[in-house]
C-alpha positions, 0 to 999 in steps of 0.5 A: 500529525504525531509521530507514527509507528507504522509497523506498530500500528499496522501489527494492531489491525484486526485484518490484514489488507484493511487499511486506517486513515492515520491523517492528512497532508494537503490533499494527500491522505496518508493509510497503513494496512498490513500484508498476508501473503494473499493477493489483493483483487485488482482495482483501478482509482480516480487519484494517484497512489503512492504505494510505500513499502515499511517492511517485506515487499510488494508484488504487483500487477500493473498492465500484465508487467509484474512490478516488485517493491522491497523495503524503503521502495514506494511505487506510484499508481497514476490514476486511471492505472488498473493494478492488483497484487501478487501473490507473496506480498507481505509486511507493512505497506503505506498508502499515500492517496493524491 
């Protein structure tokens, strides 16, 4: 995999919450999106997601407990988890899916 500039790349994308596939380690499978501030529909996965924040921070909703994740945090939603975003969420954000 080259080197990525994931702030850099996620301020090219034409929208906001709409991750790319940047590559694959082993099973994980490694995305990047950009944060607007507007809440993300809640959703549930079938594999783990390791939620990493670049830049600004993330707001979540996880089992009616708000979850807060700054810079250089990353939080880990076990699969079968239903979580959504908050409201306020913004920056650069990496999704590693296991």
């Amino acid at each position: 995999m080259p080197l990525l500039d994931f702030a850099a790349i996620a301020g090219q994308l034409p929208d906001s919450w709409k991750s790319i596939r940047l590559g694959q380690v082993g099973p994980a499978r490694i995305k990047v999106l950009r944060m607007d501030e507007q809440a993300y529909e809640e959703e549930v996965h079938d594999y783990n997601e390791g939620l990493l924040v670049i830049s600004g921070h993330l707001r979540l909703s996880i089992a009616d407990e708000e979850i807060h994740v700054e810079t250089g945090q990353m939080y880990l939603v076990e699969a079968g988890t239903t979580h959504a975003v908050l409201p306020d969420s913004q920056g650069t954000l990496v999704i590693i899916d296991v």
